[in-house]
Structure formats: C-alpha cells, structure tokens
C-alpha positions in Angstrom: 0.0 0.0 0.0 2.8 2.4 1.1 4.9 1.7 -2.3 1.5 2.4 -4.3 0.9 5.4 -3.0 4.6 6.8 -3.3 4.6 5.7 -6.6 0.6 7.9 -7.5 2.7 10.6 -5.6 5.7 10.6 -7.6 3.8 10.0 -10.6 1.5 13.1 -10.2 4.5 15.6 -9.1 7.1 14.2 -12.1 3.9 15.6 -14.9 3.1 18.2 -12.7 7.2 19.3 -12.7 7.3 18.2 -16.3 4.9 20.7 -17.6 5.3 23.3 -15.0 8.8 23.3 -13.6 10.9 21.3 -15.8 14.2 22.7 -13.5 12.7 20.2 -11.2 13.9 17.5 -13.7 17.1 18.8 -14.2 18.1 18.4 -10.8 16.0 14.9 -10.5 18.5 13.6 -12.8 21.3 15.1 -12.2 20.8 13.4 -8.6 20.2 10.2 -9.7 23.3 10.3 -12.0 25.2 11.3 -9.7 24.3 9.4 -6.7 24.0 6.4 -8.8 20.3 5.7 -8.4 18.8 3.4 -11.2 16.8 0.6 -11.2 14.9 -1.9 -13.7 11.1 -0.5 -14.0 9.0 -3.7 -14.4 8.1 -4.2 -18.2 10.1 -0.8 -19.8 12.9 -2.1 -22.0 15.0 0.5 -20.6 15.6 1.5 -16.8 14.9 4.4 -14.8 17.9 6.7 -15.2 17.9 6.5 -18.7 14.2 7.1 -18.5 14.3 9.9 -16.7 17.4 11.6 -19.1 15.4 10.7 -22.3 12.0 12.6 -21.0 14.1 15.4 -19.9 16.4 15.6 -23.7 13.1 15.5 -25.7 12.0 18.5 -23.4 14.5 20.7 -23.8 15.1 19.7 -27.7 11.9 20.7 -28.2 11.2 23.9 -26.0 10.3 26.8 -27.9 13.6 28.8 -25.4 16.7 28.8 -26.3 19.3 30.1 -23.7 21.1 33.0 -25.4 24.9 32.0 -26.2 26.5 29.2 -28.8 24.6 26.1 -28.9 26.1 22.8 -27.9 27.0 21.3 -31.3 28.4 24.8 -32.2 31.4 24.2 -29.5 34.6 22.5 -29.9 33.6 20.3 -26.8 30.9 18.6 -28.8 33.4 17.2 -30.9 35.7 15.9 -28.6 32.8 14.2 -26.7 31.4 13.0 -30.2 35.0 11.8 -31.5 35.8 10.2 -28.2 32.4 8.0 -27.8 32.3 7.2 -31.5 35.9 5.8 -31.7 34.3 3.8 -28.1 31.9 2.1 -29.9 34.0 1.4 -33.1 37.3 0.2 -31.2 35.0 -2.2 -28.8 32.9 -3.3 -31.7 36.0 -3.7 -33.7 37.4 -6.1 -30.7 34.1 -8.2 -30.5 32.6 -6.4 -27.7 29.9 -3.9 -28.1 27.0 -4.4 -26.4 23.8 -2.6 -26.9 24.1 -1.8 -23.0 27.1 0.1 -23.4 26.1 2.1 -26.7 23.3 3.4 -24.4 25.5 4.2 -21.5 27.4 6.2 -24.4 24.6 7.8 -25.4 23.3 8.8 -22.2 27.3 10.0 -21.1 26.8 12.4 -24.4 23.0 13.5 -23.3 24.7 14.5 -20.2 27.3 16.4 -20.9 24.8 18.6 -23.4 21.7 18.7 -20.6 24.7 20.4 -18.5 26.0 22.5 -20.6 21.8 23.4 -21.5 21.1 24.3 -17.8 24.2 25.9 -17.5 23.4 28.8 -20.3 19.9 29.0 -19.3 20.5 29.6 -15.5 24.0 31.1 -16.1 25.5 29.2 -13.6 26.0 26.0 -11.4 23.3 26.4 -9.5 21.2 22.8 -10.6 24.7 20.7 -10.9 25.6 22.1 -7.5 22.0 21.3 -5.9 22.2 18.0 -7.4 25.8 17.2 -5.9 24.9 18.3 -2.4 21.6 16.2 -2.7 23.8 13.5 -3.9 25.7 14.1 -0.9 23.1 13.9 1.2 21.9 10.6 -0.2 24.9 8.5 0.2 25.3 9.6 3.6 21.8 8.7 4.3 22.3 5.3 2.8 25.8 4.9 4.8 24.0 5.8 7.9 21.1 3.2 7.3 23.9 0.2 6.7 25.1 1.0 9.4 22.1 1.2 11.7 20.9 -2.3 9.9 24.0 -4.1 11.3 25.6 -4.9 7.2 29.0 -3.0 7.8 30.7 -2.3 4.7 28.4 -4.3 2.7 26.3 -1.1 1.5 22.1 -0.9 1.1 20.6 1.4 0.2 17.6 3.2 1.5 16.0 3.2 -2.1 16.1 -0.7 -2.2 13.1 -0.3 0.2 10.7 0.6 -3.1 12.5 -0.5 -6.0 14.2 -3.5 -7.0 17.7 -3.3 -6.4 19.6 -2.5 -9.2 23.7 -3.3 -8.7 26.1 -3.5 -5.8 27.9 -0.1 -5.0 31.4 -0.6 -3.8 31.2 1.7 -0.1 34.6 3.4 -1.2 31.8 5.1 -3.9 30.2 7.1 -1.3 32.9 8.5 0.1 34.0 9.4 -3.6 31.0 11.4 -4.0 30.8 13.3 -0.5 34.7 14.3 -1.1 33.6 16.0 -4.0 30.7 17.5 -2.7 33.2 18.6 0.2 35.8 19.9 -2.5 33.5 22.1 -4.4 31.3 23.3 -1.4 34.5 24.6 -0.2 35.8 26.1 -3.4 32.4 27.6 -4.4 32.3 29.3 -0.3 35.9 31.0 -1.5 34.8 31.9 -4.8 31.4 33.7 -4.4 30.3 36.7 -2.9 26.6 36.0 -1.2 24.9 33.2 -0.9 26.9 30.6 0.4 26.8 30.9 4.2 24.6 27.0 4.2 27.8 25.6 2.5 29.5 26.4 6.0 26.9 23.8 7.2 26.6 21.0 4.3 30.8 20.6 4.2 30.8 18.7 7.9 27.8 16.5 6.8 30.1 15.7 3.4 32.9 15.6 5.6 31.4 12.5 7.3 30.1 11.0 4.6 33.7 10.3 3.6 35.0 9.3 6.9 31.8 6.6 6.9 32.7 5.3 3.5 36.0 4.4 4.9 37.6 5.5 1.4 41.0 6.5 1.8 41.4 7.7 -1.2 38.7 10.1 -1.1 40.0 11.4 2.3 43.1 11.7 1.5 42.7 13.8 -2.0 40.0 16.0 0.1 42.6 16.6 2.9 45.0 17.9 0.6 42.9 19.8 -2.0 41.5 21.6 0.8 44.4 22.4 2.4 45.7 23.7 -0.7 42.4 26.1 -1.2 42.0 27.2 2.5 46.6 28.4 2.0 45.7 30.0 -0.9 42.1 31.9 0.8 44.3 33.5 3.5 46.8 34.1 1.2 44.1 36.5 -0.7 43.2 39.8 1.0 39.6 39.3 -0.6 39.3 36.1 0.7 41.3 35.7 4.2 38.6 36.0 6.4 36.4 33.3 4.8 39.7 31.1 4.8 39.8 31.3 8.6 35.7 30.2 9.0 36.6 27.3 7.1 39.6 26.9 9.4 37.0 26.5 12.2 35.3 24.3 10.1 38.0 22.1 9.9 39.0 21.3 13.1 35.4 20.9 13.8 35.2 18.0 11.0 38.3 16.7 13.2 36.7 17.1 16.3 33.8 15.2 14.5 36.0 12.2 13.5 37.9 11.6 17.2 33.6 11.4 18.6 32.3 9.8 15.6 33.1 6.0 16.6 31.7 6.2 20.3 28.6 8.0 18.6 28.0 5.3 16.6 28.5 2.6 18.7 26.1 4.2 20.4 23.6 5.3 18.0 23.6 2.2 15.9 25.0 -1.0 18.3 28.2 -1.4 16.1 30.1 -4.7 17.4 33.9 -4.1 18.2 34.7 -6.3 15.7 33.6 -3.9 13.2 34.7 -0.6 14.7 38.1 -2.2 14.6 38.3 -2.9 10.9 37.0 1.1 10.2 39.9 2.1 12.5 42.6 -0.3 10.9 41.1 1.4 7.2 41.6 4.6 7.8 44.6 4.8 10.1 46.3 1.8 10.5 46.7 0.6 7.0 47.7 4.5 5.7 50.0 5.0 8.5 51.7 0.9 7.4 51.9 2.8 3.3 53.1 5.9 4.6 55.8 4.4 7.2 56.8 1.5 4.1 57.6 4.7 2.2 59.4 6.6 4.3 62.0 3.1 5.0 60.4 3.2 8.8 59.6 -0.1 10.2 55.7 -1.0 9.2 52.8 -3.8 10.5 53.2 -6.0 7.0 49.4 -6.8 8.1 48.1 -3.5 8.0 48.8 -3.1 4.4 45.6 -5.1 3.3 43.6 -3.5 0.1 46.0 -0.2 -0.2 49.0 -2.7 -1.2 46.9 -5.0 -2.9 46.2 -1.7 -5.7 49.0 -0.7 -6.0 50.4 -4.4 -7.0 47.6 -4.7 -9.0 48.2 -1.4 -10.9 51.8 -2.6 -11.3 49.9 -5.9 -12.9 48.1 -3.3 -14.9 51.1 -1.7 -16.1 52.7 -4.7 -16.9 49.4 -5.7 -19.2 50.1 -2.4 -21.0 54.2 -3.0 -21.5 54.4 -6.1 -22.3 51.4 -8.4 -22.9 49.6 -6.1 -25.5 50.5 -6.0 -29.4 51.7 -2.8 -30.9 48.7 -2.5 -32.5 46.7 -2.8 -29.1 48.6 -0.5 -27.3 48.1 2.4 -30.2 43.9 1.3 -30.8 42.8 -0.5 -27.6 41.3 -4.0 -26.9 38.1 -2.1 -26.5 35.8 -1.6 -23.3 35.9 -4.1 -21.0 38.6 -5.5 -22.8 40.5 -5.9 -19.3 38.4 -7.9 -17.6 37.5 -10.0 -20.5 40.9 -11.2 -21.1 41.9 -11.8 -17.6 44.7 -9.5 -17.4 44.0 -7.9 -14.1 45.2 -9.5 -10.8 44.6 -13.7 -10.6 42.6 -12.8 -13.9 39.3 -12.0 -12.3 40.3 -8.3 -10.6 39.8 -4.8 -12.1 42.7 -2.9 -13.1 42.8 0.0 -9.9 44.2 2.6 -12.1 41.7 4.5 -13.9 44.3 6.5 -16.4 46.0 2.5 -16.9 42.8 1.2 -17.5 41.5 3.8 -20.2 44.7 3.3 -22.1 44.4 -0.1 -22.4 41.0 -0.4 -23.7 40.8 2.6 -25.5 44.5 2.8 -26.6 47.2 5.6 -26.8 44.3 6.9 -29.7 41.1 7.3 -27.5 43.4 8.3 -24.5 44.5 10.9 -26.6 41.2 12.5 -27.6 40.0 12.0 -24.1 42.6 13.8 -22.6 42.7 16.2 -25.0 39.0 17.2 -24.0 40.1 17.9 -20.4 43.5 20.0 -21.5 40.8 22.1 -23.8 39.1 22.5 -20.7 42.1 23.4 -18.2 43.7 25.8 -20.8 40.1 27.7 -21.7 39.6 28.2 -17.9 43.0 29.7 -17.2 42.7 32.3 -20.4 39.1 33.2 -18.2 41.9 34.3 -16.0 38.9 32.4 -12.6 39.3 30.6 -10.2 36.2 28.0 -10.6 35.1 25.2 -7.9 34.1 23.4 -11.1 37.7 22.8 -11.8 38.6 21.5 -8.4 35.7 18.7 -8.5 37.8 17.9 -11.9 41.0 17.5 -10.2 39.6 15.8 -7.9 38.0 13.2 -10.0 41.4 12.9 -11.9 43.5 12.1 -8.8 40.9 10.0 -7.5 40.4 7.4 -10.7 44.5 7.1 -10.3 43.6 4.5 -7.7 40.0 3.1 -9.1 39.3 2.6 -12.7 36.2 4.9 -14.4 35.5 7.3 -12.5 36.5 9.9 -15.4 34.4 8.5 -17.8 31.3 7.9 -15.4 27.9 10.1 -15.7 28.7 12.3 -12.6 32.4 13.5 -14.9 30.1 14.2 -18.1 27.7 15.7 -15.7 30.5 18.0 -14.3 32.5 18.4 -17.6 29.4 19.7 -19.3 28.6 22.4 -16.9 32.4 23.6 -17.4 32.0 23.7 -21.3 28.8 26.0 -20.3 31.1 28.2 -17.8 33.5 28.8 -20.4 30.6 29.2 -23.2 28.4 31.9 -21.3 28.8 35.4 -21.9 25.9 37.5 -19.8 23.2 39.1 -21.9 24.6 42.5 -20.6 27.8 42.0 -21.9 26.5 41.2 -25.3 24.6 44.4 -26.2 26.2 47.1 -28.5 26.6 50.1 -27.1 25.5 53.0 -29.4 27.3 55.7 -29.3 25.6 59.4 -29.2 26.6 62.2 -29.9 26.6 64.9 -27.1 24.9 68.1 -27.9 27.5 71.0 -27.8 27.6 72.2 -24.4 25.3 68.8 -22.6 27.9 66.6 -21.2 26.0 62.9 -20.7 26.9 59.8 -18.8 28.0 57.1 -20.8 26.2 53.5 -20.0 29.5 51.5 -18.1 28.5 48.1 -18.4 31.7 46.7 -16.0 
C-alpha cells in the first residue's frame, strides 16, 4: 500500500514538474546520475535513469527557449565528446565487444554532458549541478548511515532498495568518492562567491562525514589535501582571508567530529567491536603501514591489506600495457571491457585500480589521446578566463581520485560536471552582449555614458 501510493505521488509531481517546472527535472537527474540511483522499472525495456534523461532531452530539444549563447554542437567540446564516444563504440565493436548496454551508456554519457551544458546557459550558472551534488551528498550519507544502523557494515544498502528493485552492488569506497567531491567544491564555491553561500558552511561537515563513513582513503586523503591547498591559498588573498579562517574553524570541527564519531556510533547504531576495529585499521592503520613503508620506517606487514593490494595490481596493470599487448593494441585499444574479458587484471578476475592504466588499455594511446585532450581544452580555456572555478577543483579531484579506481573519469557524474564547465567557459551575460551606441553629445550637454563593467 505504502509503495503504491509513493509511486501515485511521484507520478503526479514528475507531470506536474514536467509541464510546470521542468528545473525540477534537471536536478531529478542530475541526482540520480550522480548518486548512482537506477533501477529496472517492471516491463520498460530501458531502466529508470535512462528514463528519466530521455523525458528530460526531448524537453528541452523541443522547447520553444533557447538560452542565449553558442549552442552545444556549435562548441569544440561537442566534438571531442562526439570523437571520443564514436571511436568507443567502433574500437570495442571492432574487438568483438559492443553491447547494446554500453552504446546506451554512451549515449546517455553524451545526453549528459549537453543537458549540462543546456542548464548551465539558461540559469547562467552552477546552480542545478551544484543542488544535485549536495543532494547526492546527502543521499549517500543517508544510505551509509542506514547500513550502518541495519548491522551490514561495509556491505552497503541502500535506503531506495526499500521501493524498487535493487539494481547493482555499489562498492562503499563510492560514497565517500562522492561526498569528497561534494566537500571539494562546497569549499571552493564558499571562496569563490560573494553571497549566498553561508549554508555551505553547514553542508561541508555533513560531506565531511560521509567520507569518513565510506572508509575511502582515497577520497580522504585527495580531500585533505585539496583543501588544504584552497584554504593556503584563501588567507593568502586579501579578498578572501577571512572566509579562509571560517573554514579553518570548520575544519578542526570535522576533526573534532571524526575523534567522537566512533563512540557516537557505537552508540547510535549497536556497532560490534569487531567492526569498529576494521573502520579504525582502514583509515589509520593501513595508511600509516603505506606511509611508514615509504618513508623506510619499520611497518605492521598486516596492516597493508587492500591499499598494497592496488598498488600491485596497478603494477599488474602496467605490466598488461608494456608487455602483454601487441603494438597494434597498445596504439587502438582492446576495446571496453577488454581488461576484464581477457583476464589480465590481478589472478585474472580483478579490475585494473588505475583509472588513467585502465583507459589506455581499452581505449589505446588513440582514445586516451582525444579523451585527454578534452580535459587540456578544458584546463587551458579556464585559465585564459583568468577564474578561479570550484568546477575545476571537482575535476581535479576526480582525476586524482580514478588514479587508484578505474572509471571514474568517464562515469555520468564526470560528463555531468565536464558539461557544466563547457557551459562556464561558453556563457557570456546578456549585458555583456549588447552594442553600445554611441551618441553624440549636444554642444555644451555633457552625458553619462552607459559603463557596463
């Protein structure tokens, strides 16, 4: 009964958003992307997300608006993206892999990246990608929280599996991934603008444990040191010092947050020892074994666990690339999936750990070229700006963070984020646009000319 009638409630607002408030949409899917959500609607040949993406292309194909600026397909982006999921398709069908699974998950990656750059020209700004992230944010906490409080540990479940069927199983380091990136561009966007950004001051410590939750030390560790990075370089700027030092605060009250987090949970949720032990040994005693390994200190061989295990298996990857590849492979690719479905990863049956390793083996020196190509167009277009843009940091981010995973660049949250930077460097404001005409004062009338700055 209670599944029926969320689902005549849901039904009723997504026409009512639909025809009214198509935003609304927007920042449905954007959410969903981002956060993952997706599942098999009974007796629809294609599932939910890519549902919910399709509705929202015809709309905006189809509106009477356009937002003012250069359309998609008129930027050099489109062709990169175009180029880059084209030569996808033909490389992996070339290599006896294409499925019809992944063409769509191409095509939805390229619906994406223009839906982002759409929104961004008609709002003129971030506003629905960064509602969405937060949201997103908000979400995998939520779902880490309710794993937790259901006794499953590590093994995550989300709350949405309640209603729907359940669609895949979502590594926990994922969650983490996406509150650290929420964290990083909360905190980039609260040194960037002017008003309107006080609630980020709140949202960051909720992100903050998100990732500590998701025991990802990857994620934590990228965060800890993009942050410091931006928080140096607030109080370095006279504009921006005294916003630095409020995030300074905010800080050590994430760290305060972390040395009471355990005992809170034991208490909240009736976590066994057993598992409060292994959260402990993840995120300190297995980075401090790396970090002392490094430095030629003395080190708990046991304590190493999954963080050796990737980088041996990236060395396996790296190996795969070198040496057990033709020349012809290593300049066009084996195609997607190519890794896995040869067995070259770790014993055969593990994933490759190194995102940048990964794409240049299935894709080749060729696709990793346009790729990366893409994201230098980006990088160099946003430093001619002459702006400093929280969009960018999300992108580094991602970009260290897929050094130790494996797609994370190429996933729909990346096109998501890429998109909306194509629109930031694309958008010019109306004002800006107009002409000027000139007038001609009347001998011995001064007049005010119009200063559009």
């Amino acid at each position: 009964m209670l599944k029926l009638l969320i689902i005549i409630i849901g039904g009723a607002w997504f026409l009512y958003a639909l025809l009214k408030k198509p935003d609304w949409i927007a920042v449905m899917f954007f959410t969903i992307a981002i956060a993952d959500i997706n599942f098999d609607p009974p007796g629809s040949p294609l599932n939910f997300r890519t549902l919910i993406c399709l509705v929202l292309f015809l709309k905006v194909i189809t509106d009477k608006y356009r937002p003012p600026g250069v359309s998609f397909m008129n930027t050099p982006a489109s062709y990169y993206v175009m180029l880059f999921i084209g030569y996808v398709i033909f490389i992996t069908w070339y290599n006896d892999l294409l499925t019809a699974a992944l063409v769509k998950e191409l095509l939805l990656s390229f619906m994406c990246v223009f839906l982002a750059y759409y929104y961004y020209m008609k709002e003129g700004g971030y506003r629905i990608f960064k509602l969405s992230l937060v949201i997103s944010g908000f979400i995998c906490l939520a779902d880490l929280a309710w794993t937790y409080k259901q006794g499953y540990g590590l093994f995550i479940q989300r709350i949405y599996y309640m209603f729907v069927p359940a669609f895949e199983v979502i590594n926990h380091n994922f969650f983490g991934y996406i509150c650290a990136g929420a964290f990083v561009f909360l905190l980039g966007d609260y040194l960037v603008r002017k008003d309107g950004t006080k609630w980020n001051l709140w949202a960051m410590p909720c992100m903050f444990l998100g990732v500590m939750l998701s025991t990802s030390r990857s994620a934590l560790l990228i965060m800890v040191i993009i942050s410091v990075v931006l928080i140096a370089r607030g109080i370095l700027s006279k504009e921006n010092n005294s916003r630095a030092y409020r995030l300074i605060v905010v800080s050590l009250s994430c760290l305060i947050l972390c040395l009471f987090m355990f005992p809170l949970l034991s208490s909240l949720f009736g976590l066994d020892s057993e598992f409060l032990e292994t959260i402990t040994s993840r995120l300190i005693d297995e980075p401090l074994a790396i970090l002392n390994r490094a430095l030629g200190k003395s080190f708990d061989v046991q304590s190493l666990d999954s963080m050796d295990w990737r980088a041996e298996a990236s060395e396996i990857a790296m190996n795969a690339f070198t040496n057990v590849l033709t020349p012809g492979e290593k300049i066009f690719g084996i195609g997607n999936d190519g890794f896995m479905d040869r067995g070259l990863g770790y014993l055969g049956t593990y994933a490759a750990h190194n995102g940048i390793l990964l794409m240049l083996i299935e894709f080749g020196i060729i696709g990793f070229t346009i790729f990366h190509l893409f994201l230098i167009y980006l990088i160099v277009k946003t430093s001619r700006k002459g702006y400093f843009s929280p969009l960018s940091v999300v992108l580094l981010f991602i970009f260290l963070y897929v050094i130790s995973h494996n797609r994370e660049t190429t996933s729909l949250f990346a096109f998501l984020l890429m998109g909306t930077m194509v629109g930031e460097l694309e958008y010019v404001p109306e004002e800006e646009e107009e002409e000027v005409e000139e007038i001609e004062p009347i001998a011995g009338i001064p007049y005010a000319s119009n200063n559009l700055n």
